[in-house]
Residue, then its C-alpha position, 0 to 999 in steps of 0.5 A: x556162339x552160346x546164347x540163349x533166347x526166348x522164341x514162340x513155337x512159330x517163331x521157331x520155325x521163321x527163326x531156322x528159314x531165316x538162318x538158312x540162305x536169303x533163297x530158301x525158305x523151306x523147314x522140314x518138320x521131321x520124326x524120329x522115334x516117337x520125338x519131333x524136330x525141325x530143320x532146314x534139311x531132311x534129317x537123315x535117319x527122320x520121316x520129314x515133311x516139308x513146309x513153305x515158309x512165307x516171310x510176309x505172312x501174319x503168322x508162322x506155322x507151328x510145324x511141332x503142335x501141341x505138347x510135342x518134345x522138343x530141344x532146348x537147343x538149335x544146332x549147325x551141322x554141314x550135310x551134303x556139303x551144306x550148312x543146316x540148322x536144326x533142333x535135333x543134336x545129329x553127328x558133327x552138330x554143333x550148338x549155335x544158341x539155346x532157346x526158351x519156348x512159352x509153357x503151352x496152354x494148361x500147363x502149370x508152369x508159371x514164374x512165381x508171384x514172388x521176387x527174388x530179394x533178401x531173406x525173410x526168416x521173419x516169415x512163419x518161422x515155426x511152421x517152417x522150422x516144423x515143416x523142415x524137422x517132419x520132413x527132413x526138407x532143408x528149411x533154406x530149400x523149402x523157404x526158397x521155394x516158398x519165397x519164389x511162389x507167393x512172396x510169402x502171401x498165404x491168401x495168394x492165387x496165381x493165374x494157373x490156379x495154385x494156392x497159397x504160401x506154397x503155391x500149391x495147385x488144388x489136385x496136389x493139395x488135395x493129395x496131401x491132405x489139406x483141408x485149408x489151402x489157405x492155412x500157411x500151416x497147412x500148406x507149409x507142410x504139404x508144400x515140405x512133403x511134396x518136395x521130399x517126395x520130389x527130392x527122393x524122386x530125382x536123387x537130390x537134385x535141386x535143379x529137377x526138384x524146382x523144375x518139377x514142382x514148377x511144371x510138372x513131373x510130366x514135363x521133366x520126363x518129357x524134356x528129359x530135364x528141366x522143360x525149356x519153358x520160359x516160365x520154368x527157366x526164370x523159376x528154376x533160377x529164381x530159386x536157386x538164387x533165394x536158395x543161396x541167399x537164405x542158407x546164409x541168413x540161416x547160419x548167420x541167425x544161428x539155427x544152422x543146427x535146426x535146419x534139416x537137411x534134404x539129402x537125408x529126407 
């Protein structure tokens, strides 16, 4: 199996008790290392502590907490002549299903108020082709990004606080200098530096770029790659669809040229 879901913190843990046999009903929130799993066994090698999980009760313990790692995947492994499901990828597991969690609260992690759909190289066409040539940021990358947060809205506010035609949160924008972070100029370029900024920090790759301008550097170092929040997932492939799709309209218009390129920023 290879499937994904989108589950809560609680569901997580009523998800592995209902994995395991119709009688047993108890997950084991187990450390190791400084991280956090759960499982449906005491992991060997883990400080595990068990828990009860009652299934008419109104709500599910969250057995992780607040802000504490955890996998993106659910693993099955055989341990004593049983099987177990787990988070934590053990010697002989394998993946039964990758899973999505919602971005705890306080985190800037957010789909972007912008829909995927066809290029808009109408858009502020100087400021993007300035922006790109300052910064050496892909013009097709950096309207990607653009298009995803704010559909181009340069009055927009998301519910996380972000601002702009970027979409920038107020601490990054005023890192980058911006008086007006409702100036598409301005926040243009802020927008083109923080992603050369994010480009040189994770050697080019797109993936971790979108991933950490959606939810943090934070966040990106803590899940040792793009976070598994349901938000950042969506976003992450949001953006490389419009990615796609405008380095197509970019060299169909002609200014393949113009573009500057990320990988020399």
């Amino acid at each position: 199996m290879n499937r994904s879901r989108f589950i809560g913190w609680g569901l997580l843990a009523l998800a592995l008790s209902c994995l395991a046999p119709a009688e047993a009903r108890t997950v084991y929130r187990c450390v190791r290392d400084g991280t956090v799993s759960v499982s449906t066994a005491p992991e060997p090698g883990s400080r595990c502590k068990a828990r009860e999980i009652d299934d008419n009760a109104a709500s599910v313990p969250n057995l992780l907490g607040t802000g504490e790692a955890v996998s993106g995947v659910l693993y099955e492994r055989v341990q004593d002549g049983k099987v177990v499901y787990g988070t934590r990828k053990l010697p002989g597991a394998v993946k039964v299903l990758s899973f999505t969690i919602p971005a705890p609260p306080g985190e800037p992690a957010h789909i972007g108020l912008g829909t995927v759909g066809a290029p808009r190289l109408d858009r502020y066409p100087k400021q993007f082709r300035t922006a790109a040539r300052a910064t050496g940021v892909d013009e097709a990358w950096l309207r990607a990004i653009a298009h995803a947060e704010s559909g181009y809205d340069a009055l927009a506010v998301s519910p996380k606080g972000a601002q702009g035609v970027m979409q920038l949160m107020p601490q990054t924008s005023r890192e980058y200098g911006v008086v007006d972070p409702f100036s598409d100029r301005e926040s243009i370029m802020a927008g083109a530096r923080h992603l050369r900024a994010l480009m040189r920090r994770y050697g080019n790759d797109r993936v971790l770029v979108a991933a950490a301008y959606n939810a943090g550097t934070g966040a990106v170092s803590r899940y040792g790659g793009v976070p598994p929040y349901a938000e950042t997932q969506a976003y992450v492939a949001k953006v490389q669809v419009l990615y796609a799709r405008y380095r197509d309209a970019l060299d169909a218009s002609g200014t393949t040229a113009s573009r500057a390129r990320a990988s020399s920023p």
